[in-house]
Phi, psi and omega in degrees: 000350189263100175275176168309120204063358163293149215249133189263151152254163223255314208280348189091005174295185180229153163317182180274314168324293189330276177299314158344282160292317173307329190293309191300312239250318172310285220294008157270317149000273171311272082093276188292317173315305170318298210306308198312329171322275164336303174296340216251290206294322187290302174328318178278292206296337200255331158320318193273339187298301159300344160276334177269345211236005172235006167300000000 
């Protein structure tokens, strides 16, 4: 986890940088998760829409 300037600690904590980037990296997490949702529901629509549309 110690990229270039990162500060290592003895104790296991993470730097400021550190707890920084993680926070970010959660909330693109979330983020891409919300999108995956989305797209898989715009998908079941679009599915049901061609079974309905070639009946």
């Amino acid at each position: 986890m110690a990229g270039a300037g990162a500060e290592v600690r003895r104790d296991g904590t993470l730097a400021e940088v550190e707890r920084e980037e993680l926070a970010r990296m959660r909330r693109e997490s979330v983020e891409k998760s919300r999108r995956i949702k989305e797209l898989e529901m715009e998908r079941d629509v679009f599915k049901r829409a061609m079974a309905f549309w070639v009946k």
